[in-house]
C-alpha positions as CSV (number, residue, x, y, z in Angstrom):
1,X,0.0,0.0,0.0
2,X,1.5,3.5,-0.9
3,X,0.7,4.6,2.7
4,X,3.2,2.3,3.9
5,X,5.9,3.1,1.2
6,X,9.4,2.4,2.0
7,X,8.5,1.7,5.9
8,X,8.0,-2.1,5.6
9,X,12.1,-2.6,4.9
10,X,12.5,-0.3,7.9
11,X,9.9,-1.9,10.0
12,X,11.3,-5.6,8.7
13,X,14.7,-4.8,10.0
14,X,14.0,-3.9,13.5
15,X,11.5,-6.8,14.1
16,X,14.6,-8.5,13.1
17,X,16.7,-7.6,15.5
18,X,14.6,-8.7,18.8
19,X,14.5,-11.8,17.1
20,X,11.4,-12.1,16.1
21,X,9.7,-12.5,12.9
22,X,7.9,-9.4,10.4
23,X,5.8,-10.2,7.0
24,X,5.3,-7.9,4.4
25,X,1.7,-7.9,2.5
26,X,1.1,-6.7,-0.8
27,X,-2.5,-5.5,-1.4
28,X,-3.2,-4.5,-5.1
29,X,-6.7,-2.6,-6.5
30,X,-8.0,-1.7,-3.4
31,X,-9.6,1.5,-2.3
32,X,-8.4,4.6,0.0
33,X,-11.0,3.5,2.7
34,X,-9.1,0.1,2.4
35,X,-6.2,1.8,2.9
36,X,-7.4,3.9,5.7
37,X,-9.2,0.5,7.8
38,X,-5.9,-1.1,7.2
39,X,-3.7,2.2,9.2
40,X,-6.6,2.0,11.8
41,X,-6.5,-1.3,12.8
42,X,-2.6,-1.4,12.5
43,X,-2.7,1.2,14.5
44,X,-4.7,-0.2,17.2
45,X,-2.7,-3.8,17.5
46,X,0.4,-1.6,18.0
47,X,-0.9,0.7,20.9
48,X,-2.0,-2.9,22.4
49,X,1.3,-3.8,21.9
50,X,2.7,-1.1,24.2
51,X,-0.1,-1.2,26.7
52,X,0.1,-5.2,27.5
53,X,4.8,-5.0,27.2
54,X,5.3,-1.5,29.1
């Protein structure tokens, strides 16, 4: 998805490095709302993330 242009390598590489394991998706002839859901519910997993480890 454009919206996540050139992040994935960067986000890839860090998950990495505390030894655990990324993926990458590739989404093709979707919408903006698509788009949009998709950075919302990323979003949300990762401020989970912080509230359950600290």
């Amino acid at each position: 998805m454009p919206v996540f242009a050139g992040g994935d390598r960067r986000a890839l590489e860090l998950t990495d490095r505390t030894g655990d394991q990324g993926i990458t998706l590739r989404a093709a002839d979707r919408s903006e709302d698509d788009a949009v859901r998709f950075r919302e519910l990323f979003t949300a997993a990762r401020s989970a993330d912080r509230t359950v480890n600290g």
